[in-house]
C-alpha positions in Angstrom: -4.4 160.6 92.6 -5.6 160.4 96.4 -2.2 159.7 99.0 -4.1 158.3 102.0 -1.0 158.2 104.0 -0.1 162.8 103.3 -3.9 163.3 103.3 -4.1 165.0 100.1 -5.0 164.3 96.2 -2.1 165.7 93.8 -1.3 164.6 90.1 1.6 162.3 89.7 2.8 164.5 86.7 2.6 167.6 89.0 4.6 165.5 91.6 7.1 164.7 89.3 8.0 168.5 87.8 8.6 169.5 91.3 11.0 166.7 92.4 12.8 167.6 89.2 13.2 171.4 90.0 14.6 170.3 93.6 17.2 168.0 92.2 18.3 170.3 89.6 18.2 172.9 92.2 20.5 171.3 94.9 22.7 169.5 92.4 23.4 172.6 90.8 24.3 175.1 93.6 24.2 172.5 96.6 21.4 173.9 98.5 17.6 174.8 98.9 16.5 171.9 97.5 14.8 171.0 101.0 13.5 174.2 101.4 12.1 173.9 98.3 10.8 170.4 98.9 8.9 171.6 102.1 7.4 174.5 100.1 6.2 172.5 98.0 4.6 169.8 100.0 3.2 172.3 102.6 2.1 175.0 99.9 1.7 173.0 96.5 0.7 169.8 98.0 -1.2 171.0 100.8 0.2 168.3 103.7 -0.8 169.8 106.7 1.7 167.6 109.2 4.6 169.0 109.9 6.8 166.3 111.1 5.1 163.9 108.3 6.9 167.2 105.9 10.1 167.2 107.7 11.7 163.7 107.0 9.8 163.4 103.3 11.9 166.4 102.3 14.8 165.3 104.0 14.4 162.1 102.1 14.3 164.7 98.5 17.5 165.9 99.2 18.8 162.5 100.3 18.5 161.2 96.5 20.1 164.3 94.9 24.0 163.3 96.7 23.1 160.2 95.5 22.8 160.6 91.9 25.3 164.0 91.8 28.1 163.3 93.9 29.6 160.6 92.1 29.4 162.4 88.7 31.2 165.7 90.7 33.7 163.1 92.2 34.2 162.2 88.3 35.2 165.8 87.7 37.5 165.6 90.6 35.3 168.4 92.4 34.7 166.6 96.1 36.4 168.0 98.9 36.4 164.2 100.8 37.8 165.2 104.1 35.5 168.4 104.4 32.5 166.7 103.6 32.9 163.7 106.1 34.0 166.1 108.7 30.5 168.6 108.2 29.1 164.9 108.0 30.4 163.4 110.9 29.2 167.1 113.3 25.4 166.5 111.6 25.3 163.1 113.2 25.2 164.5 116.3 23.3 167.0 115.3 20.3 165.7 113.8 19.4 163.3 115.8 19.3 166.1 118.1 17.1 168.3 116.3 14.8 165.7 115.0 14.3 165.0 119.0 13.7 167.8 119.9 11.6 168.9 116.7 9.4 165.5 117.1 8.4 166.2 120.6 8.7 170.2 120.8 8.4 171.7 117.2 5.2 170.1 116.0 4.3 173.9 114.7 7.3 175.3 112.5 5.0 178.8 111.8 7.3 180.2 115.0 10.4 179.5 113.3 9.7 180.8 109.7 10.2 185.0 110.2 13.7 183.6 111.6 15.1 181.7 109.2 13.2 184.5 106.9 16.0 187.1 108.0 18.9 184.6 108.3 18.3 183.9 105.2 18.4 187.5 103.8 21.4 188.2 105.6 23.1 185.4 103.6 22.0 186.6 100.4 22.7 189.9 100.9 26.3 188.7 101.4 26.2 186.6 98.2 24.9 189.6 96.3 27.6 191.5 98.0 30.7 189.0 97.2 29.2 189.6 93.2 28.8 193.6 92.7 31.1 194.8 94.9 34.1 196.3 93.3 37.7 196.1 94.2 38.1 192.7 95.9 41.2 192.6 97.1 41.8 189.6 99.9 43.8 187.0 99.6 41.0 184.5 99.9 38.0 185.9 97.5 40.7 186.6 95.0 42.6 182.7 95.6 38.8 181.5 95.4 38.0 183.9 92.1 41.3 182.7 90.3 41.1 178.7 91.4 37.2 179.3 89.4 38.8 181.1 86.6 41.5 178.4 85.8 38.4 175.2 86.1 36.8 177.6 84.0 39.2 177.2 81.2 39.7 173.8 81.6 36.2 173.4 80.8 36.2 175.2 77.5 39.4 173.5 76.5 37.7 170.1 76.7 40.4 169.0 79.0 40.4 166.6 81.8 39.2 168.6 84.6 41.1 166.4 87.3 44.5 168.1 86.0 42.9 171.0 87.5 40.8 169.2 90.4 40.7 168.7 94.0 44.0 167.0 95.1 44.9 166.5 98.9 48.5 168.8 100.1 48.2 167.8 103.8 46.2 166.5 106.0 45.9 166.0 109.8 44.8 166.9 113.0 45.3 170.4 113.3 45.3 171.8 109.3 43.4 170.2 106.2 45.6 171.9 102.9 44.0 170.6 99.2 45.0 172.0 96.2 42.3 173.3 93.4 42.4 175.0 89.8 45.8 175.7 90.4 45.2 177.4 94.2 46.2 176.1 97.9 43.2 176.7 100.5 42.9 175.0 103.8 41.1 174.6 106.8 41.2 173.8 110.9 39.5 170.3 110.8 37.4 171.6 114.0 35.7 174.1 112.2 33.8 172.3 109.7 33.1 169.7 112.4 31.3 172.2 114.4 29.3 173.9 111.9 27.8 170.4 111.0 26.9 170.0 114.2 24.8 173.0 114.2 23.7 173.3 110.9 22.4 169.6 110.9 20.2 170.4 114.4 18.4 173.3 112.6 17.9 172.0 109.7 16.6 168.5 111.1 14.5 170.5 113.2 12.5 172.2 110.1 13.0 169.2 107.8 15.4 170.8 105.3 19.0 169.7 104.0 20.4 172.6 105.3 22.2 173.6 102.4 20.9 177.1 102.5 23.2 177.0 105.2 26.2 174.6 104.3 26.7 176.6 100.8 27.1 180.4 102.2 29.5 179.1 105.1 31.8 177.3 102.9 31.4 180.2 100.1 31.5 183.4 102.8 33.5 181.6 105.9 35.6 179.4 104.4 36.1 181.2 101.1 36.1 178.3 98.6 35.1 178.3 95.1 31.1 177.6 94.3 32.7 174.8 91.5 34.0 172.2 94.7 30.9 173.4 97.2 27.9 171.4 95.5 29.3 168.5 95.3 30.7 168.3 98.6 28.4 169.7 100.5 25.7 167.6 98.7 27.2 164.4 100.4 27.7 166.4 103.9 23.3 166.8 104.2 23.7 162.9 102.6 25.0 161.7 105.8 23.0 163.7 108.3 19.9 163.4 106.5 20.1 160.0 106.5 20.7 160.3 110.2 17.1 162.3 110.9 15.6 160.8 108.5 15.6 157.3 110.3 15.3 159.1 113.6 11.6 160.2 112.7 11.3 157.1 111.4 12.1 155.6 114.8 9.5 158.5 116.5 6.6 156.5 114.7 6.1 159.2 111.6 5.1 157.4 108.8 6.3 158.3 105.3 3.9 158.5 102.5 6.2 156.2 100.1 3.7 156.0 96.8 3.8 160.0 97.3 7.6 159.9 97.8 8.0 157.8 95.1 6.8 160.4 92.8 8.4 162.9 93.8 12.1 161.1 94.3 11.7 159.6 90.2 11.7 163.7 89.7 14.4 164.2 92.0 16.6 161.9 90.4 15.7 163.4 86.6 16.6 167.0 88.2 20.0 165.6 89.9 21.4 164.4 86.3 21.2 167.4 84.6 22.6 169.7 87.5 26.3 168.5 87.8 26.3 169.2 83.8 24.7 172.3 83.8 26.9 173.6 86.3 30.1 173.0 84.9 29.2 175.7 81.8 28.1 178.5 84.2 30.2 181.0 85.4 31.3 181.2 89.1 29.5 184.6 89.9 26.7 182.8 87.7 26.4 179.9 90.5 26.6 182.8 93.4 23.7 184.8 91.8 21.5 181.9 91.4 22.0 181.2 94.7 21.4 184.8 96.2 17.7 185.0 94.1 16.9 181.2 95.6 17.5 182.7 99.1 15.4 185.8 98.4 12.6 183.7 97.1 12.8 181.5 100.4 13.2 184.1 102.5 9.9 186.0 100.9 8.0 182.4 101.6 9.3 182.3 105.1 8.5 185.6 106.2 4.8 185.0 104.7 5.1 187.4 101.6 3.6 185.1 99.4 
């Protein structure tokens, strides 16, 4: 099927397998699925316009909060506040890193070796949290333990919300929610900051930023992987939204019967993640993680 609009031929059927992979992808573990939407379109797909790639995979990872947040905010696994405070920073900064990206970035072969070792640093630290023995602080072993307790909610058929996100305190200066049985809590600036910067690289290179958003909240903020996906699923909703509208008003013109495709497998791939999820183990979700970054990382730094 010919796309005048991308410049390319692909089959609809080979469309739709990949949307699916990068909805079950992000909804599962909360990230990649941008990267893995650009990969595709750039290497699978052959589009050869970067800023036409940039706000089509932003608009992927758009659909995946759409379909998996609310089923996560069913299991009581959103962190609300967090997620519209990393929302609120990628405002800002996407529409400053689509600007700039529009007018200055045209060419994103500069930036791949980067985000090629950034991303290898990360999932050397996810591999690290997993096989290293002895964890002793306070936070990995409050994050292991919160995991453990959802975990055996889960196989006790349960309701999950007895064991669920539930707000302690919040205000200006501290954020304190309670989850699988474990107090964690957070300066509201912090999250608010790293939006900001996460959104204006990853609006920049047209990705959710998730590869990103997940390791922060897992390594930085210490939180268990069972409330990350869904929340930081609907922080790249709000500040893809916000780039994605931004190229729009730079004149780039999606390719909608292309994205149409490709969003139908998005939202297959974003039902199943949230379910999936649940039934995997914590170190489970880290590991998948850590190989997704390797694999990107590898594409980035032009292995394959």
């Amino acid at each position: 099927m010919v796309f005048e609009i991308a410049g390319i031929t692909a089959s609809p059927w080979l469309l739709l397998g990949w949307g699916a992979l990068v909805g079950l992808v992000f909804s599962t573990v909360g990230a990649a699925g941008g990267i893995l939407a650009s990969v595709g379109m750039i290497s699978v797909f052959g589009l050869g316009d970067p800023n036409l790639v940039k706000p089509m995979a932003q608009a992927m990872t758009l659909v995946t909060p759409l379909v998996a947040v609310p089923l996560y905010a069913r299991q009581c696994r959103v962190v609300w506040r967090l997620a519209f405070l990393l929302g609120a920073g990628g405002v800002l900064g996407a529409l400053l890193g689509s600007s700039l990206s529009h007018r200055l970035l045209a060419d994103m072969t500069l930036f791949r070796p980067v985000f090629a070792v950034l991303v290898f640093i990360i999932a050397a630290q996810l591999f690290w949290q997993i096989f290293r023995h002895g964890a002793n602080t306070v936070q990995l072993t409050r994050a292991m333990r919160a995991a453990e307790s959802f975990e055996g909610e889960v196989r006790s058929g349960a309701d999950l919300c007895e064991k669920g996100v539930r707000c302690v305190e919040a205000g200006f200066r501290r954020f304190v929610f309670d989850f699988g049985g474990e107090r964690f809590g957070f300066n509201p600036m912090l999250p608010f900051l790293t939006g900001l910067g996460i959104a204006m690289l990853s609006s920049a290179l047209g990705v959710g930023g998730g590869f990103l958003l997940v390791p922060f909240m897992s390594i930085v903020m210490r939180l268990p992987m069972y409330i990350i996906a869904g929340t930081s699923a609907l922080a790249i909703a709000i500040h893809s939204i916000t780039s994605i509208s931004n190229y729009v008003r730079l004149g780039i013109e999606l390719d909608l019967a292309m994205l149409a495709f490709l969003l139908t497998g998005v939202v297959a791939g974003s039902f199943l993640g949230p379910l999936v999820s649940k039934h995997v183990a914590e170190n489970g979700l880290r590991g998948l993680l850590a190989v997704i970054l390797v694999l990107i990382g590898l594409r980035y730094a032009g292995v394959f």
